[in-house]
C-alpha positions as CSV (number, residue, x, y, z in Angstrom):
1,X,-156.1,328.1,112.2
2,X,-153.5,326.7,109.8
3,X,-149.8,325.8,109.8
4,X,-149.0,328.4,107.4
5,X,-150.2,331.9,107.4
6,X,-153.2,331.8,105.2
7,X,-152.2,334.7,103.3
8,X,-148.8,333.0,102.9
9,X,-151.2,329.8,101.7
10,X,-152.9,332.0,99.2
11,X,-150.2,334.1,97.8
12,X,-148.3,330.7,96.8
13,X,-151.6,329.2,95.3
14,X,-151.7,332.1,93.1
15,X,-148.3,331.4,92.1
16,X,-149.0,327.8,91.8
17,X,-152.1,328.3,89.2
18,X,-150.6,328.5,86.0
19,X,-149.1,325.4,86.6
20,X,-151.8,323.3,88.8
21,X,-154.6,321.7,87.0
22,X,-158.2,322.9,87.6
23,X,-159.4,319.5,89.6
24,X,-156.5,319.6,91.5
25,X,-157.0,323.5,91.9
26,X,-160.5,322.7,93.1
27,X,-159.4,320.0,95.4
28,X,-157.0,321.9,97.2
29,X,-159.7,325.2,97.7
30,X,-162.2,322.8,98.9
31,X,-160.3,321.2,101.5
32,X,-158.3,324.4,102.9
33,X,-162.0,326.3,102.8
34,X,-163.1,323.2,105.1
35,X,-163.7,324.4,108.7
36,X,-163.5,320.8,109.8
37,X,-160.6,319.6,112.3
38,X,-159.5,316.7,110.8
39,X,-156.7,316.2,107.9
40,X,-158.0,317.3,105.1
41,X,-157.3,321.3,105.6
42,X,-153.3,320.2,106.6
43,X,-152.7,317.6,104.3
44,X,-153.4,320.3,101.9
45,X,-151.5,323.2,103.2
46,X,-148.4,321.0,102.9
47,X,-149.2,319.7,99.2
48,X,-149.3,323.4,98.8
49,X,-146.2,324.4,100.2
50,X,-144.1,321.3,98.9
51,X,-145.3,321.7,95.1
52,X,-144.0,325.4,95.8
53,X,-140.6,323.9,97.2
54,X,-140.3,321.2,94.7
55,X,-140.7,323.9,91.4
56,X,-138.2,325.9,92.7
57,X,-135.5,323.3,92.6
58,X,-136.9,321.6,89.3
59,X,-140.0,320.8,86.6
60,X,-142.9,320.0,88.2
61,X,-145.7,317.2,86.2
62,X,-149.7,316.5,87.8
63,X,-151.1,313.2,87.1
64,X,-154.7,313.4,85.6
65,X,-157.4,312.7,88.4
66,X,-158.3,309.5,87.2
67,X,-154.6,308.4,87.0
68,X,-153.2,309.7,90.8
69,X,-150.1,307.3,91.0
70,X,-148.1,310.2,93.1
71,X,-148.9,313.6,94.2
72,X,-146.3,314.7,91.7
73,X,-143.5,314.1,88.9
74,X,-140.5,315.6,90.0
75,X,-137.7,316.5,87.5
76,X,-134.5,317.3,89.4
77,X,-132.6,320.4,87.8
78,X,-130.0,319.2,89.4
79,X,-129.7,315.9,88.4
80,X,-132.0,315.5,85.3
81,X,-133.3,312.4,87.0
82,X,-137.3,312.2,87.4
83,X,-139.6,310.4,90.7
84,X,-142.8,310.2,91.4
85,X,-143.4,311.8,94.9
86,X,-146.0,311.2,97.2
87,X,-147.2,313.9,100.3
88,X,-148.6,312.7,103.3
89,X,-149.6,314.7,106.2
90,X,-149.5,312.1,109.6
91,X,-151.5,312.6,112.9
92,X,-152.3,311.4,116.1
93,X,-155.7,312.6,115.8
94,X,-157.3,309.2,115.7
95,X,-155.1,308.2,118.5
96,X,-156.1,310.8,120.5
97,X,-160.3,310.0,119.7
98,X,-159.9,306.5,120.7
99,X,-157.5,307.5,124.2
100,X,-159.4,310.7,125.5
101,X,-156.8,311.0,128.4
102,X,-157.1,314.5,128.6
103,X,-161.1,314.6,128.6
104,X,-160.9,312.1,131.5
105,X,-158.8,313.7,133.5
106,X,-160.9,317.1,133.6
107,X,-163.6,315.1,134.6
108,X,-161.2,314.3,137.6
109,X,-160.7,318.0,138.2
110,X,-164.2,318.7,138.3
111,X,-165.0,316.1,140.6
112,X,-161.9,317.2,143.1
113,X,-163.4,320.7,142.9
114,X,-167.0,319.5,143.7
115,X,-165.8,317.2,146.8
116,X,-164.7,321.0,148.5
117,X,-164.1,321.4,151.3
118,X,-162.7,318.1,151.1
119,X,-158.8,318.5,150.2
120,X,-157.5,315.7,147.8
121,X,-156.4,315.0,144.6
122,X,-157.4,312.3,142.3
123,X,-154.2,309.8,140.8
124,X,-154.8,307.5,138.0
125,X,-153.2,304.9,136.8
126,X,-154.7,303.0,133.2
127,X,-153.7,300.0,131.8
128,X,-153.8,298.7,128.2
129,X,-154.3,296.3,125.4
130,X,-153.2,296.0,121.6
131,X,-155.8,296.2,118.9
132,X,-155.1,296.7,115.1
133,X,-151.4,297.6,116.2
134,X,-152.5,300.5,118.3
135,X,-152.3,300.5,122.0
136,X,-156.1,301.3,123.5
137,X,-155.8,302.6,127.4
138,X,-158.2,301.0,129.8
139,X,-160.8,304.5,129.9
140,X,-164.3,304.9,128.6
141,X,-164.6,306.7,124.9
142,X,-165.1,310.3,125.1
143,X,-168.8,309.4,124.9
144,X,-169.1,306.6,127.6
145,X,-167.1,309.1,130.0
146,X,-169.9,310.6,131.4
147,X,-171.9,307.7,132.2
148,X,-168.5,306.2,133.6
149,X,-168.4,309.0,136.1
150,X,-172.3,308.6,137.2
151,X,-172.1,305.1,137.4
152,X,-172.8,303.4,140.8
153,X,-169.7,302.1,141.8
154,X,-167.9,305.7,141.0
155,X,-170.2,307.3,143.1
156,X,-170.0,304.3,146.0
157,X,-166.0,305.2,145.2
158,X,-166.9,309.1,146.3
159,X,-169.6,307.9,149.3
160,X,-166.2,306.1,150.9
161,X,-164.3,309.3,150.2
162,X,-167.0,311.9,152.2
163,X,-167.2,309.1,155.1
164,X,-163.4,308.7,155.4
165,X,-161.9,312.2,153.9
166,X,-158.6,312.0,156.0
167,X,-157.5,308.2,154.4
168,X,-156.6,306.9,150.8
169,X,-159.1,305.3,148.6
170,X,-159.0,303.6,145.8
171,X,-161.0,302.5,142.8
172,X,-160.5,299.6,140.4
173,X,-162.0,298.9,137.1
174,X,-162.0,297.1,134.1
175,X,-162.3,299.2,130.5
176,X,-161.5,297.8,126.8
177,X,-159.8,294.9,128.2
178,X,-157.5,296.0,130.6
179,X,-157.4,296.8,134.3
180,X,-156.9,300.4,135.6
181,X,-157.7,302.1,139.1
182,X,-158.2,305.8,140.2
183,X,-156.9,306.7,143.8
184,X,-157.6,309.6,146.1
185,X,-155.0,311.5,148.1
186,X,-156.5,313.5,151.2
187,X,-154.6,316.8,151.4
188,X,-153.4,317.0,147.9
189,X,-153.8,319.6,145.8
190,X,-153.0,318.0,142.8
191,X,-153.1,314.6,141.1
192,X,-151.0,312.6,138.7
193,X,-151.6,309.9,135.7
194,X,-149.7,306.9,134.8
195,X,-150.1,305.6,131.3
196,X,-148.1,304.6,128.2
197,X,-147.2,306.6,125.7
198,X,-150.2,305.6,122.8
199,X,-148.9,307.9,120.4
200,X,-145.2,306.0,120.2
201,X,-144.1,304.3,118.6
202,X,-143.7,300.4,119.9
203,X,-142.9,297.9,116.9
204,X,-140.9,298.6,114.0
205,X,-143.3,296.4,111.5
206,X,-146.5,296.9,113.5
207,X,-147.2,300.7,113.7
208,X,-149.0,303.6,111.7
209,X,-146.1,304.7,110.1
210,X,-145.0,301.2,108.2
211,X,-149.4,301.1,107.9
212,X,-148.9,304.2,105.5
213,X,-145.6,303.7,103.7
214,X,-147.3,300.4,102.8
215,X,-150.1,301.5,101.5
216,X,-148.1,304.2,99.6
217,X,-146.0,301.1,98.2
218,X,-149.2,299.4,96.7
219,X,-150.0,302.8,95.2
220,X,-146.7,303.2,93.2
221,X,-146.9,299.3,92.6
222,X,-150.9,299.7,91.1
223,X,-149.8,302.9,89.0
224,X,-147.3,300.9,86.4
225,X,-145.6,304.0,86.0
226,X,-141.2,302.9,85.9
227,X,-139.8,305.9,87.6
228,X,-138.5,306.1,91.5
229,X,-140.6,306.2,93.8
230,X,-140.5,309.0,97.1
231,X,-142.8,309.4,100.1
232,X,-142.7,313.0,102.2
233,X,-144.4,312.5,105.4
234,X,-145.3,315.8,106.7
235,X,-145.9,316.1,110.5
236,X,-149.7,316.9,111.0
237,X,-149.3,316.6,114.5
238,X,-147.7,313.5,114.9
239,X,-145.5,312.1,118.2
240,X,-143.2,309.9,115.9
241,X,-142.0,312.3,113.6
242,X,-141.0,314.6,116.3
243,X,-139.9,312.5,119.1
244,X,-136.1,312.4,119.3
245,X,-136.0,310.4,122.1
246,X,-137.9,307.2,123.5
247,X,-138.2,304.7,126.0
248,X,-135.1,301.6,126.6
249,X,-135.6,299.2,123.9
250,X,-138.6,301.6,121.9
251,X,-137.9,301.9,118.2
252,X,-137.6,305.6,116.7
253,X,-139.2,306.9,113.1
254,X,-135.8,306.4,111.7
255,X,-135.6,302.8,112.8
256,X,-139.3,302.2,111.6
257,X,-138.3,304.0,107.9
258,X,-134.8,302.0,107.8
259,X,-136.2,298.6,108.5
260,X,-139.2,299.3,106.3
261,X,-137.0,300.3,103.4
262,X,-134.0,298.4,104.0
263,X,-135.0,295.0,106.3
264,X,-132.9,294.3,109.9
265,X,-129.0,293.6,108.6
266,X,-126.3,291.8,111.3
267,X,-122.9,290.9,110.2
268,X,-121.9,287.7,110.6
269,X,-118.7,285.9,109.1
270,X,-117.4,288.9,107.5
271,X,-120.8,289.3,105.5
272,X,-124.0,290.9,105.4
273,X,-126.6,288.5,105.9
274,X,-130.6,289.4,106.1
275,X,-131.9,288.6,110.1
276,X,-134.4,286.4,110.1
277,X,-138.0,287.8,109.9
278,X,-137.2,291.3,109.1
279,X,-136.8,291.6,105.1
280,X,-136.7,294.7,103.2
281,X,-140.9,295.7,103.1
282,X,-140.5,297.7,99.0
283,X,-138.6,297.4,96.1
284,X,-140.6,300.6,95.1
285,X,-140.0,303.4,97.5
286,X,-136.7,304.4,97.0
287,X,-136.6,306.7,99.8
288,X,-138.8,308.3,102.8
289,X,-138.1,312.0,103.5
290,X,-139.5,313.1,107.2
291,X,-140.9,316.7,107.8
292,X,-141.1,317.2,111.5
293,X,-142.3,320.5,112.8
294,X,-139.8,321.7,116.1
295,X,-140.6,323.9,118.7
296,X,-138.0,325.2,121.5
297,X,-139.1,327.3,124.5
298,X,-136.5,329.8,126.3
299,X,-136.5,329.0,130.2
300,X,-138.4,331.7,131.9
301,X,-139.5,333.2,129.1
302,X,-142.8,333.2,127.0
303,X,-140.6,332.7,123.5
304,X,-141.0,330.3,121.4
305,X,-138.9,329.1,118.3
306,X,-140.4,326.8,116.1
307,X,-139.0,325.9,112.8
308,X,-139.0,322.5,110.3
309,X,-136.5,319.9,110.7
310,X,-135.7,317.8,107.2
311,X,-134.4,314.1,106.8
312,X,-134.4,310.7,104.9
313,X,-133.9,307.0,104.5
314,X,-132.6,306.1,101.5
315,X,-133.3,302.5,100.1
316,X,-130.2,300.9,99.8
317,X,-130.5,297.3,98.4
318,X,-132.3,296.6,94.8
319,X,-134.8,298.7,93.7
320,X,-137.2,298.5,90.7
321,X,-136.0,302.0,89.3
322,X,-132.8,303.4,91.0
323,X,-132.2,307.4,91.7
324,X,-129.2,308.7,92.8
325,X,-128.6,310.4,96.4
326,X,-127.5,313.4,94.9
327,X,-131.0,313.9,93.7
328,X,-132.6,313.2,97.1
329,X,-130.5,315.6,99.0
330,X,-131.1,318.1,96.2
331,X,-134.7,317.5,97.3
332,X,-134.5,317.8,100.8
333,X,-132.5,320.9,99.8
334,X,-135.2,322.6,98.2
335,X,-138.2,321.4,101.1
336,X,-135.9,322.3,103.7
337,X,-134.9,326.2,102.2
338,X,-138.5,326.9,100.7
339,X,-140.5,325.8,103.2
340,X,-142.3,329.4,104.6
341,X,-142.2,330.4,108.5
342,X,-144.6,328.1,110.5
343,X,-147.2,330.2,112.1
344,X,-148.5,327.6,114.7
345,X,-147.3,324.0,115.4
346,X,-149.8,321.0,114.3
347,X,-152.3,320.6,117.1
348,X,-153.1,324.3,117.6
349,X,-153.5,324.6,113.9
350,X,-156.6,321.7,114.6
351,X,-158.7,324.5,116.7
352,X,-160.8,327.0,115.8
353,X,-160.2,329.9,118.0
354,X,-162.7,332.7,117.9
355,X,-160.5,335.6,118.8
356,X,-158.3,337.1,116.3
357,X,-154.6,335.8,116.3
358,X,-152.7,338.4,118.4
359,X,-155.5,339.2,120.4
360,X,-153.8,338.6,123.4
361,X,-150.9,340.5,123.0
362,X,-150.1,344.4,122.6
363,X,-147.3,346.5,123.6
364,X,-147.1,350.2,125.5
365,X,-143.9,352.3,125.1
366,X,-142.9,356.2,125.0
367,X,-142.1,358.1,122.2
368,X,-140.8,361.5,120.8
369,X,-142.0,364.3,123.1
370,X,-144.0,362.6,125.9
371,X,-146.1,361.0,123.5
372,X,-146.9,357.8,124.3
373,X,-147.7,354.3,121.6
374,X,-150.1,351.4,121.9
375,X,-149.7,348.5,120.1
376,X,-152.8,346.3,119.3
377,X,-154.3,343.6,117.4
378,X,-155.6,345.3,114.2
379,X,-158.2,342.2,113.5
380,X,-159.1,342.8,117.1
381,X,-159.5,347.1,116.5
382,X,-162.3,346.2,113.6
383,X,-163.8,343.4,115.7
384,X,-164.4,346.5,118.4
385,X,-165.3,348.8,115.6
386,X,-167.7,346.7,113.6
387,X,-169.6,344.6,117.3
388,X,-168.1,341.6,117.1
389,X,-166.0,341.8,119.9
390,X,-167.8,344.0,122.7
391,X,-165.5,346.8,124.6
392,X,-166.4,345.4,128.3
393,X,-164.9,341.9,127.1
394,X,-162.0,343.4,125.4
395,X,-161.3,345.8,128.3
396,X,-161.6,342.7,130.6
397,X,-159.3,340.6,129.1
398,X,-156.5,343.5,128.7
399,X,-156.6,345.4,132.2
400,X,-153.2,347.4,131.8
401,X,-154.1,348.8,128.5
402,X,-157.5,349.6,129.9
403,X,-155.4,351.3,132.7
404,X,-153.8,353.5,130.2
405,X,-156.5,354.3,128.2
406,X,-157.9,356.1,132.0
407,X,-154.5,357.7,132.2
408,X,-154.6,359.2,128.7
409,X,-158.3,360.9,129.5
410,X,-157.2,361.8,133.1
411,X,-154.0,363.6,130.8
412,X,-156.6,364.7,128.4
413,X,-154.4,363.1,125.7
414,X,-155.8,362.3,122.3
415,X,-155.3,359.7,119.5
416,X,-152.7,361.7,117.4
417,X,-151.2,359.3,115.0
418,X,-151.7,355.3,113.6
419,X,-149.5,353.1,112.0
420,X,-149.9,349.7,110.8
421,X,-147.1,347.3,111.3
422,X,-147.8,344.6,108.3
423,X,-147.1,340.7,109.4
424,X,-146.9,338.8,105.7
425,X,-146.3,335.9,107.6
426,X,-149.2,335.8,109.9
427,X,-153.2,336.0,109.8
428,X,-153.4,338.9,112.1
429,X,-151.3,342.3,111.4
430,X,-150.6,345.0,114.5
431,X,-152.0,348.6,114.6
432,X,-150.0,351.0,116.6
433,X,-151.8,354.0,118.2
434,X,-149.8,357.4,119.6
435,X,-151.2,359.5,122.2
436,X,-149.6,362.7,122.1
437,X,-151.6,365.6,121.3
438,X,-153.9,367.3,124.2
439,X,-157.6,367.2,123.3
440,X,-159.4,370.0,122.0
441,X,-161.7,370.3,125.4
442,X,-158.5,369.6,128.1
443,X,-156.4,372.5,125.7
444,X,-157.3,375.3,128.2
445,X,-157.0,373.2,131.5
446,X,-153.8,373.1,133.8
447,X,-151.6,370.0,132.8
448,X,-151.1,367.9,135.8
């Protein structure tokens, strides 16, 4: 799946051509055409849809391959002012591979289920340690999990449980330095975890956030191009960029950009005077615009908003090559009305689902005259036609309409009109089918 619709993706690509050099052309088909789940594919959805942003609200100039100092040379109509401007898509994807919480709790499940009749639920509670300025929770990798779970002392851990199912057990471990403990409640039907949040943000100087904008700093510093220098980090399913609130004394994204950009200030004596240990970390990057992708559920209800929400830091003190604020809000401007409809937030747009995308849904109402209007997937409608889905499974996973479909024959209704509802916007478009005329062999029957 993708962030973006892919026919969105492609209809702004075609737009983009005259304008985007072949390699670059070739680099951006190559990584959206990947089928792989990492970065690459998102990173270059948002290059895509931010060069389209970026031309509408000024001139847009690509470095040569073998001279990448920025993503782009933005020329503000607005201003007249020029910046080089870097795109970068952040994740928690490696965060999530080294902390397989979720992997290790269905693991739990499974075991709970197997331990039937025995009622209980499993509780967990990990601990931690710091490595490379990442937080690393005291489980097994995703590929030592299983052996963790067929070890001796788990299954001594389950032994205690079968012998004693009415009391509370409990087992403690040691994993990637730190201490952590699974407990079982008799009579539970569910379990809990207790861990910290790994994909948060815990240090202003030591996280992956000031990791990138420094890197993107010795980038603009290695390119010896004098112009301003911008970094867009996109949200490609990142916590951080997201998170608008955090734990008592836990630093925020806009903390992490300000210090970065600006150092720690306090005032003291009437004066600004730089705390100790937290200077300014760039004379380079004149500001850090944040793309975080938003999604709002209605209470008791299955809809879902999601939309983009656009800031910055700006680099106050003495930059190498100044541009004015005017220019950057022109920018975010631009991003924030030319950005196109998100389809599906970060981590979905990571898996590859093998149903079409509104297979799940559909839609029955009356119309005109007793006749009566399906509403299905129209991926899903050639999937049945050409084998690729089977009818049992599609009939299985949508009873009502299968319902219907028995009511229509009993009626001795017939298909007696299509129309396809076009979605622009989206990967998947909608067919609507009326049932209204009676069927050439039921025409001579009583209706009833």
């Amino acid at each position: 799946m993708a962030i973006f619709a892919k026919r969105t993706l492609a209809r702004i690509f075609g737009e983009l051509a005259p304008i985007l050099p072949e390699d670059r052309q070739r680099d951006l088909r190559g990584r959206l055409a990947s089928a792989a789940e990492g970065d690459g594919p998102i990173s270059a959805e948002w290059e895509i849809v931010l060069f389209n942003a970026l031309r509408k609200g000024g001139t847009l100039e690509f470095p040569s391959s073998d001279q990448r100092q920025s993503d782009v040379i933005f020329t503000s109509a607005a201003t007249g002012e020029r910046a080089m401007v870097e795109i970068t898509a952040i994740s928690d994807k490696g965060l999530r591979e080294k902390n397989p919480v979720e992997e290790f709790a269905r693991w739990l499940g499974k075991i709970a289920y197997k331990l039937r009749p025995i009622a209980g639920g499993f509780d967990y509670d990990l601990g931690y340690a710091e490595v490379d300025d990442e937080y690393v929770l005291g489980i097994p990798t995703r590929a030592d999990i299983p052996a963790f779970f067929k070890s001796p002392a788990f299954r001594a851990f389950l032994d205690e449980i079968r012998k004693a199912p009415l009391l509370e057990h409990r087992h403690d471990f040691q994993c990637r330095g730190s201490s952590s403990w699974i407990g079982f409640r008799p009579g539970s039907q569910f379990g809990s975890g207790h861990y910290i949040a790994f994909d948060g943000i815990h240090d202003l100087r030591k996280n992956r956030i000031t990791s990138r904008l420094r890197a993107k700093n010795a980038q603009f510093r290695h390119s010896g191009v004098a112009l301003p220098g911008i970094v867009v980090l996109c949200d490609g399913d990142c916590a951080a960029l997201r998170r608008e609130t955090t734990g008592l004394g836990k630093p925020m994204l806009k903390d992490v950009s300000d210090v970065f950009l600006n150092g720690r200030q306090r005032r003291q004596a009437g004066e600004f005077i730089l705390q100790t240990g937290i200077p300014a970390a760039t004379r380079r990057i004149n500001a850090v615009i944040v793309i975080a992708a938003k999604e709002t559920r209605e209470v008791f209800s299955p809809h879902v908003t999601r939309y983009f929400q656009v800031g910055y830091a700006l680099n106050h003190g003495p930059v190498y090559h100044p541009v004015s604020q005017d220019t950057l809000e022109a920018l975010c401007h631009q991003i924030h009305e030319n950005l196109p409809p998100m389809r599906t937030n970060p981590i979905n747009a990571r898996r590859v689902y093998e149903r079409p995308a509104h297979y799940g849904g559909w839609s029955l109402a009356e119309g005109q005259g007793g006749t009566v209007k399906v509403k299905i997937s129209l991926l899903t409608l050639q999937g049945l036609l050409d084998g690729t889905i089977k009818q049992e499974q599609f009939l299985r996973d949508h009873p009502d309409i299968e319902r219907a479909l028995l009511k229509f024959n009993v009626d001795g209704r017939m298909i007696s009109g299509l129309r396809i509802e076009r979605c622009p916007d989206d990967d998947d478009d909608w067919i609507q089918i009326e049932f209204g005329e009676r069927h050439p062999n039921r025409l001579f029957e009583k209706k009833t």
